[in-house]
N, C-alpha and C positions, 0 to 999 in steps of 0.2 A: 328624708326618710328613705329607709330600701323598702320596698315593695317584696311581701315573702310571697315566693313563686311556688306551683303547685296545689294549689289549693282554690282555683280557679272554681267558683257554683260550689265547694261544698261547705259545710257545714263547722265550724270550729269554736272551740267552747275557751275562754281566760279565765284562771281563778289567781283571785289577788291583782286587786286595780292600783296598785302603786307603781311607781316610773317605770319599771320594766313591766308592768301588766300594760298596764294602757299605752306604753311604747307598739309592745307587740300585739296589743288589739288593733291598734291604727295599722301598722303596717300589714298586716292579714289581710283588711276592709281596703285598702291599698292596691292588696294582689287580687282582690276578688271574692275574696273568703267571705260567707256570711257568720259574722261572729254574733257568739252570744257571752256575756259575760257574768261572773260573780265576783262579792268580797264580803266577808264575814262582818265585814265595817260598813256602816251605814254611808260613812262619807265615800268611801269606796265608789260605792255603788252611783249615789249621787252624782262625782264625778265623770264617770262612765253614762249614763242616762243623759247628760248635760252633752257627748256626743253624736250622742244617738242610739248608742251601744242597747240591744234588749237584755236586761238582768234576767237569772233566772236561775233559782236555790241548784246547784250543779251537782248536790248529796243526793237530794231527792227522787226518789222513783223515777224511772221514766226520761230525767230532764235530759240525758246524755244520748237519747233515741236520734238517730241522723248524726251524730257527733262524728266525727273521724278521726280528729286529734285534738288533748286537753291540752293545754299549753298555762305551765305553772309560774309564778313568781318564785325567785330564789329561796325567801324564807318560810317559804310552806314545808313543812315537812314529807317525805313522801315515804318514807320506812323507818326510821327512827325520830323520836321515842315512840311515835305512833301513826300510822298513815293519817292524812287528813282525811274525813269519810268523801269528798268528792273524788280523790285518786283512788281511795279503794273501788266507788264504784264505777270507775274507769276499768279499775284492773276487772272486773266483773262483767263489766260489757263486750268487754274484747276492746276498747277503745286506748290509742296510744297516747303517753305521755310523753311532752317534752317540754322545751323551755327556751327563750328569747335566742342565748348563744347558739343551740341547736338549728334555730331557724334561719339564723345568721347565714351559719356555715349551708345551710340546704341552697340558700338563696345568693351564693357567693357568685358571680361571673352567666347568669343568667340573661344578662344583654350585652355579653362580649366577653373578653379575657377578662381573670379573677385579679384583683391586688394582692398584693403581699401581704401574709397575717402573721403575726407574731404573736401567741397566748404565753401571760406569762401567771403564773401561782408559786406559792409556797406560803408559807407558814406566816413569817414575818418579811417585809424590806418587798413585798409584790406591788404596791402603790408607788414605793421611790422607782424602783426598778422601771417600771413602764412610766412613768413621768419622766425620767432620766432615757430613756431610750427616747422616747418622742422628741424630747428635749434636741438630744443628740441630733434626730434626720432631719425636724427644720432646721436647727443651727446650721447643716451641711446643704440647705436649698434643696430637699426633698419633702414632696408633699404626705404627712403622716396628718393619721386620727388617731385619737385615743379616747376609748370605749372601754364598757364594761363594766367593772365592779370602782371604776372610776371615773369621770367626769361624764359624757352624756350617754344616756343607754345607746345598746350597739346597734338596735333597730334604727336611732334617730338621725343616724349617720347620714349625710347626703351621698348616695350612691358613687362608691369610690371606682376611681380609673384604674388601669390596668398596670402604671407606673408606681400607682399611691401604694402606702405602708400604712395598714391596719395593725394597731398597739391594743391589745387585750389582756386587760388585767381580770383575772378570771378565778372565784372563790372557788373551797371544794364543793359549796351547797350549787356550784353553776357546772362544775365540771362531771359531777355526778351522775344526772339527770340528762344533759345533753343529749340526743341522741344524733348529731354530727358533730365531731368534733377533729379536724382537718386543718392545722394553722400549718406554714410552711413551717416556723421554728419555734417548737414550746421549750419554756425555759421555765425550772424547778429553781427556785432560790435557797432553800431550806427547807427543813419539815423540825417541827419542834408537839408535842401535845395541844391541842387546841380544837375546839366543837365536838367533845367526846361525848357527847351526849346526842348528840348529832348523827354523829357515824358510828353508835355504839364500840370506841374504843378506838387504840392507836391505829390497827387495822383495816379497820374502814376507812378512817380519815386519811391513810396511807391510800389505800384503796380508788377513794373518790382524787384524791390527785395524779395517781398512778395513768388515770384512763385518758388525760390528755396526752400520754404518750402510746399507747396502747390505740386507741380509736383511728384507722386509719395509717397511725404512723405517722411523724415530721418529718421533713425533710432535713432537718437538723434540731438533733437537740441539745440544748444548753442546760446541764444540771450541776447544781453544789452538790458537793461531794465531804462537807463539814459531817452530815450525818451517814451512817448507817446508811440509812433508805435510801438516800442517793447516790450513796456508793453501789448499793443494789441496782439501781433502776440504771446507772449508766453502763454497769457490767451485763442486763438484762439487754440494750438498746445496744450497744455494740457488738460488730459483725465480727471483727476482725483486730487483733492489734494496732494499735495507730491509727482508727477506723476513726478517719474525720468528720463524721456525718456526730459524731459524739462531743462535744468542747464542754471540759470540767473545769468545773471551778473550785476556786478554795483559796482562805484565808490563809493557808497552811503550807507547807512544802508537797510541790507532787513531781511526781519523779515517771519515768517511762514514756514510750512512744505515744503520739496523738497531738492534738490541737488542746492543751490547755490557756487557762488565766488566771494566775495566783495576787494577790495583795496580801506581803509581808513586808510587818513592821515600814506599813504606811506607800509601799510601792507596790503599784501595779504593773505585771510582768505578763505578756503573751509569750508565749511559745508554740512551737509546732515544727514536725519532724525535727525534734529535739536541736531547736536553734531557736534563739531569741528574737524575737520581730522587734517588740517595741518594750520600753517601759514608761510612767508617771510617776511623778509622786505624787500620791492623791493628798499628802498632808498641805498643799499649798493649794486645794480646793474647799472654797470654804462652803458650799455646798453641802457637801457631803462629810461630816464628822463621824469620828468614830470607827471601831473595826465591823462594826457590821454594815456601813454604808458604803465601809469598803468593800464588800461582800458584794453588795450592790452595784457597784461598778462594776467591778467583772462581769457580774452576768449582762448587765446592759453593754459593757464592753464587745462581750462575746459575740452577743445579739446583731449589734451593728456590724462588725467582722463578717457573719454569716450574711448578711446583706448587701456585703462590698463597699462598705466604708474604709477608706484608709484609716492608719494610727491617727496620722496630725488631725485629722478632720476631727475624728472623736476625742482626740484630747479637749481639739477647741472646745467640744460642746461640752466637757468635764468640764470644763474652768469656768466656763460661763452660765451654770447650772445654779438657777438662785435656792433650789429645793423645796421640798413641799409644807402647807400647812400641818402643823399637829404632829408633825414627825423631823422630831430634834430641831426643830426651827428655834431660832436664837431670834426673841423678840425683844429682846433691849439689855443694856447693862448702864447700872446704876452703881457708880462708888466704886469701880472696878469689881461690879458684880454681875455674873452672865445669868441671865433668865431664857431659859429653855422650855419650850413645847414639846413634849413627846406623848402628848393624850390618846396619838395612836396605840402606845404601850400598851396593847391592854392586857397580855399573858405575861408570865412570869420570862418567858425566853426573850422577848422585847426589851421588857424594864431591863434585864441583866444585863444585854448590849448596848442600852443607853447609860448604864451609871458606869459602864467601862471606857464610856468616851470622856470622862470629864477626871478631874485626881481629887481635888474636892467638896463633893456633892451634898446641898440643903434639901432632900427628898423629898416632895409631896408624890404621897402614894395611898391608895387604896379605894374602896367602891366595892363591885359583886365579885369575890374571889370566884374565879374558874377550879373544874373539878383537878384535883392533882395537888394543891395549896400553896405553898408558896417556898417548899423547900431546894425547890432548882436556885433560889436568891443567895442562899447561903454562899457560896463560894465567891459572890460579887458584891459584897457590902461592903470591904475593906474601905473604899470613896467614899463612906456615908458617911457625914459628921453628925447628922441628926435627921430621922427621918420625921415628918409631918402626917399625920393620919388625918384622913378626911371618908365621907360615907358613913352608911347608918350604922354598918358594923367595923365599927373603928376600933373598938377595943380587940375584938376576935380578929380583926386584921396586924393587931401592934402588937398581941399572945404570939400572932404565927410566925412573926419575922423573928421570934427569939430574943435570947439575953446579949446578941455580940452589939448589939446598934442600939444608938444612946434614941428612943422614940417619944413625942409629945403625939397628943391624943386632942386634935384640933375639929373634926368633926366636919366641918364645911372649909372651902377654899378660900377665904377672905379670909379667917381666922390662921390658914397654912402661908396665905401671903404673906401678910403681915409681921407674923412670926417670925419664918425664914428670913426675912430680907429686913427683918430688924437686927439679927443676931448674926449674918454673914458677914463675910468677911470681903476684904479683896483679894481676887485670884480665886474665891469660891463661885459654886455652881447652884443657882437656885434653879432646878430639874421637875420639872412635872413630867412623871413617869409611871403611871398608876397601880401596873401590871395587874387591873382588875378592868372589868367592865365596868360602863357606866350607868347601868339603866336605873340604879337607885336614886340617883340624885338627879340624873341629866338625861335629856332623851337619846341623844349619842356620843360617841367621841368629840366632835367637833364641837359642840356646846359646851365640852367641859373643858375644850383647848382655850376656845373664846370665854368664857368667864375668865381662866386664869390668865389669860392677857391681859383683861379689861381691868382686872385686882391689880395688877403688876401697872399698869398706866397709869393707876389711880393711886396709886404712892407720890406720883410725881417726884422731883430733882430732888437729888442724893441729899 
């Protein structure tokens, strides 16, 4: 655990006792802090009391009296659609909010020199990306952790050395709220629509991932430049022509002075002052499928570069990258048929990048449509040969993708198993790629990755 410094005898209040609440109630009680805790959830709370923690309603009158700082869980709302009343009556008492990665960064290098931090966000490919980086610095014999909005909260870290490389995969609901935010190199992967209701609007959500480069400043920063906004934010972030503290990225052709990394048509290319360093072909990594995972690599590429990793060394760690659960994982083929995981897909800009990695795709798709619907799909259906609807709103889900794609209306994922992989072919793709949430059927992505595993094992030999 790190110990958060500063907060020595006073007073600090947690709302929301899940991993990252009760990560950063322990580490607080750690540095000294006298915490007091809440969670709207009775188990919450319970959990929290079973350490010692004293509960106490953090809305109510009075409860935030001696308080100095509220320290929030990600998924608490703190301005849109509506403050939770315990941060309004923060903002009321004059008391400051903040939240786990914020305490992070406060408490970075507090009994000696800081590690190396690397936060990475965007849209879609921020979980491969920082598993793919991490991947890369042990493969190359350097000591990395990876935290944050993936594997163990950032608080739970054992206090990293001065050598060590901190991997932070980091949501906009984390980057928002922070009030430190200071990694040596943030890297933007993409920005696509997604938690608009959240951020009331493209804006905001631009907005809340904007401030990891804005708060402090990187030391370098790593931005895709596939959209708009990151075309903005690297033109925003550059000093100067050629200005290497900048390395863009892109699936695309990019042309001009500076340190980029492109992946076209399957190779990935560095450059800088307009000379070729290295290339890959990432099509003989089977890791990583697809153009958007090639997307992915560049920025982890980029990432290790600015570290002072060599080419060869990050190739090695390319090749030898087995990839992540729930996102494009190939968990079997039967009859010469590929069964894919992508239950991370959960917006529409996801699923589009996963049915362009495969030519042709048995779809299961569907759950809680996100605000916007489902017509960014249109332009990538061509791969479908039949899509499968699963979720309670299956029909309003199989209305929205239109007349160009041949859809059955299967309702749960044993009935889209089945189906699929009775009437696939060889050389087809059976894709679980939802480009909805889960929470109708399943309590997260991962539950809906593993059921359609579990359906897909349960077919047994061809």
């Amino acid at each position: 655990m790190i110990p958060v410094g500063g907060y020595a005898g006073a007073t600090v209040a947690v709302l929301g006792l899940g991993r990252s609440g009760l990560s950063a109630a322990r580490a607080l009680r750690a540095g000294g802090a006298d915490v007091i805790a809440w969670d709207d959830g009775e188990a919450g709370r319970t959990a929290a009391a079973a350490e010692g923690f004293a509960c106490r309603d953090l809305a109510q009158p009075g409860a935030l009296e001696g308080v100095v700082t509220l320290v929030t869980s990600p998924g608490i709302p703190h301005l849109y659609p509506a403050p939770h009343p315990a941060i309004r009556a923060a903002w009321d008492a004059g008391v400051a909010v903040d939240n786990d990665i914020g305490l992070f960064f406060r408490s970075l290098g507090q009994d000696g020199a800081p590690p190396r931090t690397v936060a990475i966000t965007g849209s879609n490919g921020k979980s491969t990306t920082s598993a793919l980086l991490h991947h890369i610095l042990t493969h190359a014999g350097r000591t990395a952790h990876l935290a944050g909005n993936i594997g163990r909260g950032v608080l739970d870290l054992d206090p990293p050395g001065e050598a060590d490389v901190v991997v932070l995969e980091l949501s906009s609901y984390q980057t928002e709220l922070a009030r430190s935010l200071t990694p040596d190199i943030a890297v933007l992967t993409n920005l696509s629509p997604d938690h608009l209701d959240r951020h009331a609007g493209p804006g905001g959500y631009f907005a809340a991932k904007r401030r990891l480069f804005a708060e402090g400043g990187p030391d370098r920063a790593v931005i895709g430049v596939d959209e708009d906004e990151g075309r903005f934010l690297a033109n925003q972030m550059q000093e100067a022509p050629g200005d290497d503290r900048v390395i863009r990225v892109s699936t695309g052709k990019l042309t001009g002075a500076g340190w980029r990394v492109t992946a076209r048509k399957g190779w990935l290319a560095e450059h800088r002052k307009a000379r070729q360093i290295a290339s890959v072909d990432l099509r003989d990594v089977p890791g990583l499928p697809g153009r958007h995972n090639h997307q992915n690599a560049c920025a982890a590429w980029a990432a290790a570069r600015a570290l002072g990793l060599g080419p060869r060394e990050i190739e090695a760690g390319l090749r030898s990258y087995p990839g992540l659960p729930h996102r494009s994982q190939r968990i079997a083929e039967r009859g010469g048929v590929a069964f894919v995981n992508d239950s991370k897909a959960t917006n529409v800009d996801a699923a589009a990048q996963a049915l362009q990695a495969f030519d042709r795709v048995r779809w299961i798709c569907g759950g809680l449509m996100k605000e916007g619907g489902l017509g960014g799909l249109q332009p990538h259906l061509g791969h479908v040969v039949r899509a499968y609807v699963i979720g309670r709103e299956a029909e309003a889900f199989a209305l929205a993708l239109g007349p160009g794609v041949a859809v059955e209306i299967c309702t749960d994922m044993a009935t889209a198993v089945a189906h699929a992989a009775a009437e696939a072919r060889p050389g087809e793709t059976v894709l679980l790629a939802p480009a909805a949430a889960s929470f109708d059927q399943y309590d997260n992505f991962e539950r809906r990755g593993e059921d359609f595993a579990a359906r897909v094992a349960a077919l047994g030999p061809a």
